[in-house]
PAFIRO-175073 format. One record per atom (N, C-alpha, C): x, y, z; atom name; residue in three letters. Coordinates in nm, 2 decimals, decimal comma. Atoms other than C-alpha are relative to their C-alpha. Last residue first. Layout:
REM PAFIRO-175073
+--------+--------+--------+----+-----+
|     px |     py |     pz | at |  aa |
+--------+--------+--------+----+-----+
|      X |      Y |      Z | CA | Ala |
...
+--------+--------+--------+----+-----+
***
This chain:
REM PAFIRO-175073
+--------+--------+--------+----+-----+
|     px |     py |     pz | at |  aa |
+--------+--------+--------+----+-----+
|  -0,05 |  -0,10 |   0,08 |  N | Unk |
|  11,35 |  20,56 |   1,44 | CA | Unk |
|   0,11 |   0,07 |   0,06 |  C | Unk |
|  -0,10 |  -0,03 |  -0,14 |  N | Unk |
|  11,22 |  20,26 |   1,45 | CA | Unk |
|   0,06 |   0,13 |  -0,03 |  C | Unk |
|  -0,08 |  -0,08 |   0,10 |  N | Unk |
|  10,85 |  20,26 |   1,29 | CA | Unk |
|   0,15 |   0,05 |   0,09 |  C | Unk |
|  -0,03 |  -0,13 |  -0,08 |  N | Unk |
|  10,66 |  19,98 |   1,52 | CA | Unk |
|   0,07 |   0,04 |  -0,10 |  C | Unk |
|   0,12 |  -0,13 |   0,06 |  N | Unk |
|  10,52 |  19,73 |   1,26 | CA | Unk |
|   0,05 |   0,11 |   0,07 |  C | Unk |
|  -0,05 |  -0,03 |   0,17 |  N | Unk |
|  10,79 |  19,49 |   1,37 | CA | Unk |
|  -0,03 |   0,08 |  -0,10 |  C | Unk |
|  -0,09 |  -0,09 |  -0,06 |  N | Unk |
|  10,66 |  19,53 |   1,78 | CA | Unk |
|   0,06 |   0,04 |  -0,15 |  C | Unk |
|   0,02 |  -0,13 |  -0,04 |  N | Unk |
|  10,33 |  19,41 |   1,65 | CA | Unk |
|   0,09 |   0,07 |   0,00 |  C | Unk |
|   0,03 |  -0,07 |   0,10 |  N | Unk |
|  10,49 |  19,08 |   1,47 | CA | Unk |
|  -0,09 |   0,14 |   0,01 |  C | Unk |
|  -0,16 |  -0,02 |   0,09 |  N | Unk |
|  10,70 |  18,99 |   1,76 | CA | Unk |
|  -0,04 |   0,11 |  -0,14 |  C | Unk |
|  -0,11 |  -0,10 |  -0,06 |  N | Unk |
|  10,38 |  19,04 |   2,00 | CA | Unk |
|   0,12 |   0,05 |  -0,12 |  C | Unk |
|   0,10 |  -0,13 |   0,00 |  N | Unk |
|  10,19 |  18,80 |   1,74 | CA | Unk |
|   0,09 |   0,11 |   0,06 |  C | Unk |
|  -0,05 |  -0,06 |   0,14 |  N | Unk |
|  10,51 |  18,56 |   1,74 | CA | Unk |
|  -0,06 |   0,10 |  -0,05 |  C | Unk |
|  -0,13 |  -0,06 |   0,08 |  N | Unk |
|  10,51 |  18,56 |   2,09 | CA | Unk |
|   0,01 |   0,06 |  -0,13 |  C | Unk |
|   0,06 |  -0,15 |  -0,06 |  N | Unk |
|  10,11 |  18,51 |   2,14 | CA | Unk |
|   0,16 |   0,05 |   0,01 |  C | Unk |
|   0,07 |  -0,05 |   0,09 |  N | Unk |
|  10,17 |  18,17 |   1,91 | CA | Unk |
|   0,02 |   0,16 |   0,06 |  C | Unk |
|  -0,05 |  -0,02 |   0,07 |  N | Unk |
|  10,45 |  18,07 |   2,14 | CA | Unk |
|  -0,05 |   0,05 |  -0,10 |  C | Unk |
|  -0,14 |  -0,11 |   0,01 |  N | Unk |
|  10,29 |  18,11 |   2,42 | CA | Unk |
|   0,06 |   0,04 |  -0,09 |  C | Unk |
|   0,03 |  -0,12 |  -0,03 |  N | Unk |
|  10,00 |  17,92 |   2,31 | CA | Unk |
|   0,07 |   0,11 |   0,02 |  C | Unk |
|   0,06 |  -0,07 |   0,11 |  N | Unk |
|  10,23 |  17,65 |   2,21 | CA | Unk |
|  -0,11 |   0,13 |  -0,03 |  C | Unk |
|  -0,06 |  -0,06 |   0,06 |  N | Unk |
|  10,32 |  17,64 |   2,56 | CA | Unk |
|  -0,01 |   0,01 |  -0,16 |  C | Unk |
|  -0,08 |  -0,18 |  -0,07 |  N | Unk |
|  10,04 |  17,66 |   2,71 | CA | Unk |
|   0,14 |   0,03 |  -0,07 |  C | Unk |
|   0,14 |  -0,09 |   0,04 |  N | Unk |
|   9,90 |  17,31 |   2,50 | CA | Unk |
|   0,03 |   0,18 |   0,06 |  C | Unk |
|  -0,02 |  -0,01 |   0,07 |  N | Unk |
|  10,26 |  17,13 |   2,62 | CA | Unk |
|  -0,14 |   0,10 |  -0,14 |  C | Unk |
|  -0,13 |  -0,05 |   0,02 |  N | Unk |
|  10,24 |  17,18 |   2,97 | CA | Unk |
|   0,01 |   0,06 |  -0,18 |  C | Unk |
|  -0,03 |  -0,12 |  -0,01 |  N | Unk |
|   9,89 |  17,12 |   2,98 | CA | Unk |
|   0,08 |   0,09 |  -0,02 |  C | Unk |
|   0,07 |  -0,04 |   0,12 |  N | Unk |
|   9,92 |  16,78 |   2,78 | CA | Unk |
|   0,03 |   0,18 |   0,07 |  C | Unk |
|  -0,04 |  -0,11 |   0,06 |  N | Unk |
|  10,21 |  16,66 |   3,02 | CA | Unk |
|  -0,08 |   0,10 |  -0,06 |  C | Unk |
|  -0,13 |   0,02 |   0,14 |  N | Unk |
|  10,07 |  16,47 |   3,22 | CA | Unk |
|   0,04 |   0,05 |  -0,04 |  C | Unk |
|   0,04 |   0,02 |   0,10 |  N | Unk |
|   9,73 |  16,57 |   3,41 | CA | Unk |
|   0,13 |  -0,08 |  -0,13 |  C | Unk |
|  -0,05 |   0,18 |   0,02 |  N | Unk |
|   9,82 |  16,52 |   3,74 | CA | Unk |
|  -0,09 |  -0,04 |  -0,12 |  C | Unk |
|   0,08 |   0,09 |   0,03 |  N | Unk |
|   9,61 |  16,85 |   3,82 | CA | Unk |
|   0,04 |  -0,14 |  -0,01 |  C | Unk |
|   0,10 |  -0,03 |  -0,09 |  N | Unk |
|   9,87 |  17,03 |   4,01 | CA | Unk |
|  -0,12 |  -0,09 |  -0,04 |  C | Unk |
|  -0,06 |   0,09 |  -0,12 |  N | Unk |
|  10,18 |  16,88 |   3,86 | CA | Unk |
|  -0,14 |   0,04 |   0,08 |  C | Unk |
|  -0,01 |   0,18 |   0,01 |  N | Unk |
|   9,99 |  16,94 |   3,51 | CA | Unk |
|   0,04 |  -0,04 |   0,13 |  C | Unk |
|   0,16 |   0,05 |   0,03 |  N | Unk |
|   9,90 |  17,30 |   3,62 | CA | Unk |
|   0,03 |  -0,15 |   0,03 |  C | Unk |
|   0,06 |   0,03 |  -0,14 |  N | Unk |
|  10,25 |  17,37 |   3,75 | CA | Unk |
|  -0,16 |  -0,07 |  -0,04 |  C | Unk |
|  -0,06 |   0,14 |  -0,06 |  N | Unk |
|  10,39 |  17,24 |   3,39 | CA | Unk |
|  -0,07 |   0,04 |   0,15 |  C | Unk |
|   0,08 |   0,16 |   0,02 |  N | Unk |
|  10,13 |  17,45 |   3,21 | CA | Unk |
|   0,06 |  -0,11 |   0,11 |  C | Unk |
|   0,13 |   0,02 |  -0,04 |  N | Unk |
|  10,24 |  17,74 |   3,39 | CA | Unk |
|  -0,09 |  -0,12 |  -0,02 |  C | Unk |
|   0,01 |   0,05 |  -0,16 |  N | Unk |
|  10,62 |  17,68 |   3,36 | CA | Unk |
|  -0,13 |   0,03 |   0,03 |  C | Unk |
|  -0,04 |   0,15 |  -0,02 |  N | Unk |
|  10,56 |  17,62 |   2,98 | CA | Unk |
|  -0,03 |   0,02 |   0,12 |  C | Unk |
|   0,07 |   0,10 |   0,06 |  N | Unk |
|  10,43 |  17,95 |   2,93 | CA | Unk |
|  -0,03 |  -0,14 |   0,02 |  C | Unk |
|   0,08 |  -0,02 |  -0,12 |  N | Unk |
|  10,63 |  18,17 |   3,13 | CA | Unk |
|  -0,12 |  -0,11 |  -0,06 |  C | Unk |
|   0,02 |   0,07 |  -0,12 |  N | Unk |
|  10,89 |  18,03 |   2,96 | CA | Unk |
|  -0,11 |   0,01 |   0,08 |  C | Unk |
|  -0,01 |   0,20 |  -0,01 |  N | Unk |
|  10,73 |  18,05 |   2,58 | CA | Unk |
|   0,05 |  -0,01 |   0,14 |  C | Unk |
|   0,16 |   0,08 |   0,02 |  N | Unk |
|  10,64 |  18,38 |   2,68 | CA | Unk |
|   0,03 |  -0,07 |  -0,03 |  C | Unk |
|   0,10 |   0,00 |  -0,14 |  N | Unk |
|  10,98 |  18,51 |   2,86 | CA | Unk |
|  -0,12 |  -0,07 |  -0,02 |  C | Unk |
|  -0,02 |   0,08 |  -0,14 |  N | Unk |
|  11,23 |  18,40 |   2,60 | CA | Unk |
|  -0,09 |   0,02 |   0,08 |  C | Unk |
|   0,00 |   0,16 |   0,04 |  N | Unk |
|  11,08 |  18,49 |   2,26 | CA | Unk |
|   0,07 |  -0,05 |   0,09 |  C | Unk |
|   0,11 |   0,05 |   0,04 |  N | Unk |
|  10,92 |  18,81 |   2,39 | CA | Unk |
|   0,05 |  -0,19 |  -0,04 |  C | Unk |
|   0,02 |   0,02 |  -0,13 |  N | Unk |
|  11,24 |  18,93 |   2,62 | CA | Unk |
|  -0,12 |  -0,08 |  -0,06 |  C | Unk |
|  -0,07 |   0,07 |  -0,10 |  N | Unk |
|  11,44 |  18,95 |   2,30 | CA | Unk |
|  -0,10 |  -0,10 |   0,09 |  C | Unk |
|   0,02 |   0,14 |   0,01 |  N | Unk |
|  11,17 |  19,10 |   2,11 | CA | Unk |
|   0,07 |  -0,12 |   0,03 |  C | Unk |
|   0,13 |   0,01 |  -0,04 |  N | Unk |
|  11,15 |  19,39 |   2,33 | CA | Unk |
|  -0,05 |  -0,16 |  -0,06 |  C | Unk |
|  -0,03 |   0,06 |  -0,15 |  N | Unk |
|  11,56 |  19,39 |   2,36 | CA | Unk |
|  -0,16 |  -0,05 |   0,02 |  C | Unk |
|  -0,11 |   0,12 |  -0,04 |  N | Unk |
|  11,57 |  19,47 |   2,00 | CA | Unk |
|  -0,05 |  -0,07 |   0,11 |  C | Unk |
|   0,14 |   0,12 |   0,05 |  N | Unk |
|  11,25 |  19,70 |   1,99 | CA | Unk |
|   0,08 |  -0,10 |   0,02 |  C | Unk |
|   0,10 |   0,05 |  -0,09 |  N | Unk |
|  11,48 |  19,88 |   2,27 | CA | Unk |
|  -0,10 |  -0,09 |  -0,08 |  C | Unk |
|  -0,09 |   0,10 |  -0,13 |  N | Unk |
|  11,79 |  19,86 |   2,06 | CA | Unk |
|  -0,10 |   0,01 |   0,09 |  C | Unk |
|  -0,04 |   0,17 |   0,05 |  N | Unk |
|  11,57 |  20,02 |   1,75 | CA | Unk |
|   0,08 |  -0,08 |   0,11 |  C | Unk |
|   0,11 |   0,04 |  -0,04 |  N | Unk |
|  11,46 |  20,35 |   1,97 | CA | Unk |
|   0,01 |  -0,17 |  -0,06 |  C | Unk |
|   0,12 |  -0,02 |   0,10 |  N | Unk |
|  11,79 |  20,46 |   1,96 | CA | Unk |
|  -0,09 |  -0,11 |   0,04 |  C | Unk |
|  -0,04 |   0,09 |   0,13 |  N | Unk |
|  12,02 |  20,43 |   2,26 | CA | Unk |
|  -0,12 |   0,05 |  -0,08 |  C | Unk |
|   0,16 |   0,10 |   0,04 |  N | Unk |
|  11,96 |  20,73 |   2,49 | CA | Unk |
|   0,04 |  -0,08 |  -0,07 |  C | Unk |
|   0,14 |   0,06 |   0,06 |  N | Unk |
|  12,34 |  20,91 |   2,53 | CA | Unk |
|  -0,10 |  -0,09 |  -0,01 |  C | Unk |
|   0,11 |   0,06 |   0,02 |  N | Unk |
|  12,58 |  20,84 |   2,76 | CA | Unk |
|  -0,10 |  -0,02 |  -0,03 |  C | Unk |
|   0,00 |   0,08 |   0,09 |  N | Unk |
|  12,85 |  21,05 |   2,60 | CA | Unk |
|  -0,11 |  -0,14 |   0,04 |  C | Unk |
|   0,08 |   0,15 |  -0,13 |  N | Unk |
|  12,62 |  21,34 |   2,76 | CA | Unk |
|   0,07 |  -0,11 |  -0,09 |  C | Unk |
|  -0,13 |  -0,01 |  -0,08 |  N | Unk |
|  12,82 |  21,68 |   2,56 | CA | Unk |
|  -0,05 |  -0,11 |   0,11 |  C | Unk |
|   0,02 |  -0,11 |  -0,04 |  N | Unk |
|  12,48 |  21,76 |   2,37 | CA | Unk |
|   0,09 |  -0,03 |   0,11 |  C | Unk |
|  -0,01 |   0,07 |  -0,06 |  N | Unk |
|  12,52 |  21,42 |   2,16 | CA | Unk |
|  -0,02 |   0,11 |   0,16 |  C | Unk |
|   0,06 |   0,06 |  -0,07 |  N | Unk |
|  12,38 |  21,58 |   1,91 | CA | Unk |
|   0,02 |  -0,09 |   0,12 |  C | Unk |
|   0,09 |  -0,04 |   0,01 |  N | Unk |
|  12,57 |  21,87 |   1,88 | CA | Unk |
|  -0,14 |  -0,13 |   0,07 |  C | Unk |
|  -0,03 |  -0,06 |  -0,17 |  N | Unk |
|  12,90 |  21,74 |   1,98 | CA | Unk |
|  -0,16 |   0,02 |   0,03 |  C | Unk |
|   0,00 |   0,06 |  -0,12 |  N | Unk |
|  12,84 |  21,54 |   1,66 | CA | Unk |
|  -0,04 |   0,00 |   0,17 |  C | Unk |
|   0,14 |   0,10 |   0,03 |  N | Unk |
|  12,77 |  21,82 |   1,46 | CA | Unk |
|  -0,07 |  -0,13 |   0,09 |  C | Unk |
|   0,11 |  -0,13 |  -0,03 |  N | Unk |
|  13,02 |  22,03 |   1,57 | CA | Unk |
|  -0,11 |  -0,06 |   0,01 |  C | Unk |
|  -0,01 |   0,00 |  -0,20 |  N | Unk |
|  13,26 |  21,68 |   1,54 | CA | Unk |
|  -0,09 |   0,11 |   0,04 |  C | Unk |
|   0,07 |   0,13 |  -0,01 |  N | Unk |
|  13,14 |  21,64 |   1,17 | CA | Unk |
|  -0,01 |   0,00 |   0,18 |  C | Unk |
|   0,14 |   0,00 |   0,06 |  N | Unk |
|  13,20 |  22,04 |   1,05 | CA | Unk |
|  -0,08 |  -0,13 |   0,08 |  C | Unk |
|   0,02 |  -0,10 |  -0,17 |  N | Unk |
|  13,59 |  22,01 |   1,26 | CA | Unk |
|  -0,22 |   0,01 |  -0,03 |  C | Unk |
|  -0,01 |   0,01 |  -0,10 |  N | Unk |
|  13,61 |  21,73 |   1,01 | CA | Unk |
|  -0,07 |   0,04 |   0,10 |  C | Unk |
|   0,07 |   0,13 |  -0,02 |  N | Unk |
|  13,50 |  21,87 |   0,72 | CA | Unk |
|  -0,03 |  -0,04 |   0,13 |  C | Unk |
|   0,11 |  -0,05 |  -0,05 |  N | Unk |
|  13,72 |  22,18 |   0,78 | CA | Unk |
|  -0,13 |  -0,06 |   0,01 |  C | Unk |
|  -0,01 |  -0,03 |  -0,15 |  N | Unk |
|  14,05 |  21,96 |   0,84 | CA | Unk |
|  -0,15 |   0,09 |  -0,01 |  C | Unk |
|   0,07 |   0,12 |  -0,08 |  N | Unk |
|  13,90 |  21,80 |   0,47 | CA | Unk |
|   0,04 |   0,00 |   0,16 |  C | Unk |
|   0,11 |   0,03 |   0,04 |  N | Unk |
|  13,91 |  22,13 |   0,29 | CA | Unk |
|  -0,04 |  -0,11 |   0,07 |  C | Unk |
|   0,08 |  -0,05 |  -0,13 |  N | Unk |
|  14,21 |  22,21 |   0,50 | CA | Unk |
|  -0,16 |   0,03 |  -0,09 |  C | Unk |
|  -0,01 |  -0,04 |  -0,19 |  N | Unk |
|  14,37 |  22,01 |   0,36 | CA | Unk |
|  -0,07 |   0,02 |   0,04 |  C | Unk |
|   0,06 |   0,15 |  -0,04 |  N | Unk |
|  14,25 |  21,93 |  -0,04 | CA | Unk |
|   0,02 |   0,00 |   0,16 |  C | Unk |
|   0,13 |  -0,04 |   0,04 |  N | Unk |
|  14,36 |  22,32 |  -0,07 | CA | Unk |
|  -0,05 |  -0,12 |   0,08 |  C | Unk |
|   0,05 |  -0,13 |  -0,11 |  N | Unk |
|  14,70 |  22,30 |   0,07 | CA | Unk |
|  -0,14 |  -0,02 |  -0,02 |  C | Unk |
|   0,00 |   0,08 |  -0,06 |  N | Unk |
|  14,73 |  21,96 |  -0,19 | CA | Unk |
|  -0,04 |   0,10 |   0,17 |  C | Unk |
|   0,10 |   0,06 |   0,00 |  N | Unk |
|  14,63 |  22,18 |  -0,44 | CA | Unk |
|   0,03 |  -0,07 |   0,15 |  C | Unk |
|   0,10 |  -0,10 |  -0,03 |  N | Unk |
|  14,91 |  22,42 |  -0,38 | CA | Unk |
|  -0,14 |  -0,08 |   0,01 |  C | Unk |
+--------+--------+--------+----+-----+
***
């Protein structure tokens, strides 16, 4: 008799979690990702795009000036500073 009970206490769980489910997902299983997989991808694109876009400007400079490297290497630690700023804005975002 208990074990009747313990059933369909956890078949009405269930049916409770999928209602619920169904609910948010309003029958689209392609749902929006949450807002945390776009800060993801935001600091993704930050610690690859600005250090490159970085570098490859200093390095046209230097080939354009015939300065050496220094350009190269002065842009991209710039870059890399204005990354970790960006990184540490996007970190303050509230994900939700």
């Amino acid at each position: 008799m208990a074990d009747d009970r313990q059933n369909d206490d956890l078949e009405s769980r269930i049916a409770k979690a999928r209602a619920v489910e169904e609910a948010r997902t309003a029958g689209n299983p392609a749902a929006k990702p949450a807002k945390g997989y776009g800060q993801g991808s935001r600091v993704l694109a930050e610690m690859i795009g600005v250090p490159a876009g970085g570098a490859l400007l200093g390095w046209v400079l230097d080939s354009w000036l015939g300065t050496g490297h220094w350009l190269l290497l002065v842009f991209l630690v710039l870059a890399i500073v204005a990354a970790g700023r960006n990184i540490y804005k996007i970190s303050k975002e509230r994900a939700e």
